[in-house]
Phi, psi and omega in degrees: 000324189288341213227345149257004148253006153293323151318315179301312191302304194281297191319323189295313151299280163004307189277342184276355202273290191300325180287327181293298213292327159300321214270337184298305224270012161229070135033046192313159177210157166275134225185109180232139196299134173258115192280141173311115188231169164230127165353106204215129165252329197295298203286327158286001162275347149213062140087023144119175163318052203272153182340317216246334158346081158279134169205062152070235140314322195269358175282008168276350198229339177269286184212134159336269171342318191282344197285019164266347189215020170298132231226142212285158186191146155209138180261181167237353167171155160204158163212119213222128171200160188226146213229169173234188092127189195297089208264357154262005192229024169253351175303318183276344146313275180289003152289350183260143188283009171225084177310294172343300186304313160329292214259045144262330151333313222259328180283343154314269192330311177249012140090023177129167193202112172284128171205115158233187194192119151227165199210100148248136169127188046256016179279103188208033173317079179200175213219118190235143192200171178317149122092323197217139176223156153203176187198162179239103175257210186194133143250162186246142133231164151229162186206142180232088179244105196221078183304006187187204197240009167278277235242121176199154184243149179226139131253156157200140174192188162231181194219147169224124166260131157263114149245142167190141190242135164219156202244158177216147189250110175267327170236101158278074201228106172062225176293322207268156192221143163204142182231120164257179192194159187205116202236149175250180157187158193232177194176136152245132140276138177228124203224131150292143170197131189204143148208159214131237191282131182299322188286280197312334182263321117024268195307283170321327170279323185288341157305284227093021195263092192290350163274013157274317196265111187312154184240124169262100150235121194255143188226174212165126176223160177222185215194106141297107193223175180189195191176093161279123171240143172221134169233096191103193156276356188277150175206130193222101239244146150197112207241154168215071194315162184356074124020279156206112158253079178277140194274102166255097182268142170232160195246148176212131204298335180198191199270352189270319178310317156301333179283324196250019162073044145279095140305155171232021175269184157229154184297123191250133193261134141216211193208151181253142202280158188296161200217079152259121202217182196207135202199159160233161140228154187230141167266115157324073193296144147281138141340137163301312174318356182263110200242014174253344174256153209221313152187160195235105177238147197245116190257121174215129187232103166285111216245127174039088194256355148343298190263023127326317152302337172285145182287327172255111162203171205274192205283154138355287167298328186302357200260359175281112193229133197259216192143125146192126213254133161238140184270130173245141200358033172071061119214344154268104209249134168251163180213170166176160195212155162253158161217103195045066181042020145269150200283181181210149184211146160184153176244163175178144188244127171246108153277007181095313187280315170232176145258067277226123184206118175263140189191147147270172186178165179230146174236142182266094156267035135251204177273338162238161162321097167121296181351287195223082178268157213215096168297103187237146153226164194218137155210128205269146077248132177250196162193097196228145163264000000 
């Protein structure tokens, strides 16, 4: 009896020895999920994606629900991207023969330093129709957050997006229209991702040294929803971006651990947090017969009002997005804007064969008007049909 519970007793340890030493050689890591996006130059210019927005390709990014009253469109590619942060003073960055150093320089100087980058396409394969649109893109990113001459988080990686939507006309009476709409979208990331000592995560991105540099790969599908009223030319949007996007991340110490499918995680699940928002807008009609203006529409949108509601969110205003685009004779589009109290600016030419679309804009990254201003540019081709 003594010697089988003696047995019992080492078996027990034993199975408990190995669960510790699995749970030591898989890990939790801090990781916060990066939302899926598609490029726009057309839509940063006069200030981002708003509710009420039919635009073609880009109604994968505004609201489901327009996809009830959309003009038929498919594309075949774009390569459409946008940089961030003091974009006149990184030439003489990456011209210097010790980069780390440059841009701690540049982090002294401005009390910190934002820099980013994206790139979608040249994968951009989709399709919008009466009620129902999708697409397959691909994105580049990079990223820099570096609050101090201590401390900086880096990424650079790339994202391949599945999307689809379909809008539905629940009412049709006279002037009045009302549409709901819904979208999935499913998504990988494969992302270099580090932080720590701003020199040292530095040194390792400029190197290029993947056996330092940890590997994230994430996967992720998400809920689009949305809701259009139209009276008219008049129109009136409410969208709720990734609904529920729940994140599965695994961590990997470098990039050969990746390759050869080591993690050194454990798989971590989260959610990128809904985006809800609210908007109006009114289209100017022209005469057919007007044959240089072609149309004028006027956008205004309360952007993510959710964490409003939270004891820490930035002021009021920055959730404020002004719009408004005019088409001169269906090839010339001008824009401009306000988007977190900075002005927007942007142009585009549809030459039939292609598109061409340009734009600047400013972003807040703090909490108030003013805190952290932030400098983008965007420039589009596209070649949609």
């Amino acid at each position: 009896m003594n010697n089988l519970k003696n047995t019992i007793m080492k078996t027990s340890f034993c199975a408990l020895l190995i669960a510790l030493c699995a749970t030591l050689g898989a890990q939790s890591f801090d990781f916060d999920p990066i939302r899926p996006e598609i490029v726009s130059a057309r839509l940063a210019g006069y200030g981002g994606p708003y509710t009420t927005l039919e635009a073609g390709i880009d109604t994968l990014s505004t609201n489901p629900a327009a996809l009830a009253f959309v003009k038929p469109e498919w594309s075949f590619s774009r390569i459409a991207a946008n940089v961030s942060g003091p974009l006149f003073d990184l030439p003489a960055v990456f011209q210097s023969s010790d980069i780390p150093s440059a841009v701690l320089d540049l982090v002294a100087e401005n009390n910190g330093l934002y820099v980013g980058g994206e790139v979608t396409g040249p994968i951009a394969i989709a399709k919008v129709d009466k009620n129902f649109g999708f697409g397959i893109f691909n994105r580049v990113i990079t990223n820099a957050n570096i609050p101090s001459l201590s401390k900086a988080n880096v990424y650079a990686g790339a994202e391949l997006l599945l999307v689809g939507g379909y809008g539905m006309t629940i009412l049709n009476s006279g002037p009045h229209s009302l549409s709901l709409g819904i979208q999935v979208k499913g998504f990988v990331q494969t992302l270099f991702d580090e932080s720590g000592n701003s020199l040292t995560v530095l040194t390792n991105f400029s190197n290029m040294d993947a056996d330092s540099i940890p590997v994230v790969l994430s996967t992720g599908f998400g809920i689009d929803a949305g809701v259009l009223y139209k009276l008219g030319d008049l129109s009136v949007g409410i969208t709720c971006k990734d609904a529920f996007t729940p994140v599965f991340s695994t961590h990997y110490a470098n990039l050969s651990a990746f390759g050869g499918g080591t993690p050194d995680s454990s798989v971590q699940f989260a959610t990128i947090d809904p985006v809800l928002s609210a908007g109006i807008a009114y289209s100017i009609p022209f005469p057919e017969d007007w044959f240089a203006l072609t149309s004028l529409k006027f956008m205004l949108d309360y952007q993510d009002i959710i964490p409003l509601f939270k004891p820490l969110h930035r002021n009021p205003l920055l959730n404020v997005a002004l719009g408004t685009e005019l088409v001169l004779v269906n090839i010339v589009s001008l824009r401009a804007g306000i988007n977190e109290t900075y002005l927007t600016a942007g142009v585009g030419l549809d030459l039939a064969i292609f598109k061409i679309d340009f734009a600047m804009y400013g972003k807040e990254l703090g909490l108030e008007p003013g805190k952290r201003p932030c400098l983008n540019m965007a420039f589009g081709l596209s070649f949609e049909y």
